[in-house]
N, C-alpha and C positions, 0 to 999 in steps of 0.2 A: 758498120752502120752506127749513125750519133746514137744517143739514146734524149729523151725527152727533154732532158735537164738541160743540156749542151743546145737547145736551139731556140733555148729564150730568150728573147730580148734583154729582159731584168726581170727585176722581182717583183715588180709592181705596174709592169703592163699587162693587160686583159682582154681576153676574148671572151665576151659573151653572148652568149645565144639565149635568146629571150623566147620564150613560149606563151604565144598573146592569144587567152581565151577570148574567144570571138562566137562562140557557142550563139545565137538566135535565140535557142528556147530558153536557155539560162538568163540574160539579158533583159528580158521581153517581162519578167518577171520582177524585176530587181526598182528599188527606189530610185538609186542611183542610174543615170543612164551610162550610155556606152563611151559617148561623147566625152561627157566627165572624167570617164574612168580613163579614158585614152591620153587625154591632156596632160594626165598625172604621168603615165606612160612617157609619155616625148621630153617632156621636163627632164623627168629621169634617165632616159639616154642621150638627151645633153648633158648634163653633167658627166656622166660616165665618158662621153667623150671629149669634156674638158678637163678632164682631169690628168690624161696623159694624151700627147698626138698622137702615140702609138695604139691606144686602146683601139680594138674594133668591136662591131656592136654586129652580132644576125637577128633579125627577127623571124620568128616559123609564126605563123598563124595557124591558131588550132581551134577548128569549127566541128559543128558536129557531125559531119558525113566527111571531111575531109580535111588536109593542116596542107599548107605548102610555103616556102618562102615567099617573102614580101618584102628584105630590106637585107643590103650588105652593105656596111658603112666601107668596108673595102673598096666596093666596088663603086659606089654612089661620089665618094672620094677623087680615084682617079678620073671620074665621068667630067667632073665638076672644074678640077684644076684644068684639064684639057681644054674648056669651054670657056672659062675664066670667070667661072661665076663660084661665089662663097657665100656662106652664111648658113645656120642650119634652118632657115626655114627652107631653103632650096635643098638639102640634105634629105627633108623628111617630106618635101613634096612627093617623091616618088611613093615613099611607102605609104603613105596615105590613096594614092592614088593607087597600089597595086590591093589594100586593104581594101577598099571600096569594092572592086572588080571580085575578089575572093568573097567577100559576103555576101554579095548579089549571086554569085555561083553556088555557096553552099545555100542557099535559102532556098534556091533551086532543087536542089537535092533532095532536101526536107520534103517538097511537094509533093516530089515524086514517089517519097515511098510512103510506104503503107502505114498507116496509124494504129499502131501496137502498145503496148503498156512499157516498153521499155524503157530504163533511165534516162532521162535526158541527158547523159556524159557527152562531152567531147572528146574528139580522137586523141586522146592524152598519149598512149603507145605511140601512135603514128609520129607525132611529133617530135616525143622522145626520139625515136629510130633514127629520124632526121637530120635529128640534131645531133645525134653520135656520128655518123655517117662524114655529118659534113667538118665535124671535128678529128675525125679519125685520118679524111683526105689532107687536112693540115699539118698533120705527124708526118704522113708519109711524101707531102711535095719536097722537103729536102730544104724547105727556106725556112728561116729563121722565123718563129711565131711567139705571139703574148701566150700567157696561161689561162688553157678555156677554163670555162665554169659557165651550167644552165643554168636558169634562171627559170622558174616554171609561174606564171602570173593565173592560177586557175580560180574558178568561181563555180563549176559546173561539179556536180557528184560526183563518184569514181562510179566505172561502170564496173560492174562485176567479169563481165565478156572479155574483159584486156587483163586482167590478171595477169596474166603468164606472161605473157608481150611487154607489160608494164616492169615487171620480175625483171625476166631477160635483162631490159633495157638497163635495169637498176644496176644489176650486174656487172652489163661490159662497162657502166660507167666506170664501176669501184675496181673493174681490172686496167682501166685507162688511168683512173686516179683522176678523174674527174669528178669534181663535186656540185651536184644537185641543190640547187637554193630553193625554197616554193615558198611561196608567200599566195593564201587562200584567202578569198575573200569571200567565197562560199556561207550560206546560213551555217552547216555543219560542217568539220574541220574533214579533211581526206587522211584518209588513212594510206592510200598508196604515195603522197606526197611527203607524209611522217615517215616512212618507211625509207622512200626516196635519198632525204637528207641525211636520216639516220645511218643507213650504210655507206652512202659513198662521201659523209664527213659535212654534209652543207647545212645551211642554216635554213629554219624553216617557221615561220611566223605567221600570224594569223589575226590581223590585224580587228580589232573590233569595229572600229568607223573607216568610212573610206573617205572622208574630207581633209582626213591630214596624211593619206597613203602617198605621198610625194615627199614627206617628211619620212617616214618607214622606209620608203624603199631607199632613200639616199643615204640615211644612216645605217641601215641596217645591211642592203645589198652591194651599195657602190665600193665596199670596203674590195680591195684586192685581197689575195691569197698570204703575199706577205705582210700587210697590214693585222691581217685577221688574227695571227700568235701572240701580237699587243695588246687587240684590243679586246672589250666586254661584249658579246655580243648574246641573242636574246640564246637561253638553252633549253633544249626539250625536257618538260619537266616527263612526260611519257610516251611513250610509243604506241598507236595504235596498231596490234597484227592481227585484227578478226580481220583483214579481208581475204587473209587465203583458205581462213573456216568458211567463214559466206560463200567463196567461190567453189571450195571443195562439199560444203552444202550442200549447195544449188545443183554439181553436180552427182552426187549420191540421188540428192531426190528424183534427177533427169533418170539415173537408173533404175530407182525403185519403180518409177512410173511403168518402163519400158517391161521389166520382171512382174510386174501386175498386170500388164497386158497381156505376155506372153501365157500367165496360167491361165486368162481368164480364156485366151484362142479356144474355139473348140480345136475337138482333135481330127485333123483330115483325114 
């Protein structure tokens, strides 16, 4: 069997798989709107896909009851040459057009449940899983492929509830040797995101304004893997690892609750 190395193209084509907070309640809240924020978005995987013709780009959309794809520059590719039409505003018609349809779905979702005090996080796990899944099916089709690397574009809290899921995912990244980029655009910085880059080698930024975040992400993300040993790129001045005290917390307290119940039982 090859092994990974042996079915690169080069060292400077790319797969990346974009993780686009799409979150409602996070949004709804923000100065900045969505619109804005997406424009910097598309800019930035033009470039990324002008930079090599081999590059390909996935986008997962991660909302808050649900993440699913929305865009394969693979696929939107061979649609396009078949038809004989170019250009990237026809490239990114679809994802826009499958983004629209995924919002109006998760908003949906929203309604329907119940209104509790829980975080407003988005399915961050979910979309990780995703994104590993469909990078993992690339290793194993047998064809020659660019080198993946996620890209996590979050703005939404960490939820305490995906811990583990979120763990996990971090994991098989760093046994695939896939490296995790996140760039937060969140009021407070994610600690599952720091954690993220930290282990599986990526870069992770957190940009203060977001009117020049088309500027950031193209310097600081568009870089490929063999680019990145020349150049300077931004470093973790620290790690944040409370969230597996938070999560291991939250569930100590789940138990104490449950052992004060039980003595206070009467006795049948």
């Amino acid at each position: 069997m090859a092994t990974v190395a042996s079915k690169l193209y080069s060292d400077d084509v790319s797969l990346l798989v974009l993780l686009l907070d799409t979150n409602p309640l996070f949004w709804s809240n923000r100065s900045t709107t969505f619109s804005q924020f997406l424009s910097h978005v598309l800019a930035f995987l033009n470039a990324v896909l002008g930079l090599n013709q081999l590059n390909r780009v996935v986008v997962i959309a991660t909302g808050y009851c649900s993440c699913d794809y929305i865009y394969d520059s693979s696929l939107t590719l061979s649609g396009n040459s078949e038809s004989g039409r170019t250009g990237m505003p026809a490239l990114f018609g679809s994802l826009l057009e499958k983004l629209e349809d995924f919002i109006d779905k998760d908003e949906e979702l929203i309604k329907e449940q119940e209104h509790d005090e829980r975080i407003a996080s988005s399915l961050l796990s979910g979309s990780l899983s995703m994104a590993l899944c469909y990078i993992q099916r690339i290793f194993r089709s047998g064809h020659l492929h660019p080198q993946p690397r996620i890209l996590c574009l979050q703005g939404s809290p960490d939820g305490p509830e995906q811990y583990v899921a979120v763990m996990n995912s971090i994991f098989s990244a760093q046994r695939l040797m896939v490296p995790i980029d996140s760039c937060y655009i969140g009021t407070q910085n994610s600690a599952f995101l720091q954690q993220a880059s930290y282990i599986t080698g990526g870069v992770h930024h957190a940009p203060k304004q977001l009117d020049g975040l088309f500027q950031f992400l193209t310097t600081i993300f568009a870089t490929d893997l063999h680019t990145r040993s020349f150049v300077q790129l931004p470093k973790p001045v620290g790690v944040d690892f409370r969230a597996s005290s938070v999560f291991g917390q939250s569930k100590l307290d789940g138990a104490s609750t449950v052992s004060d119940k039980k003595r206070k039982a009467p006795d049948s």
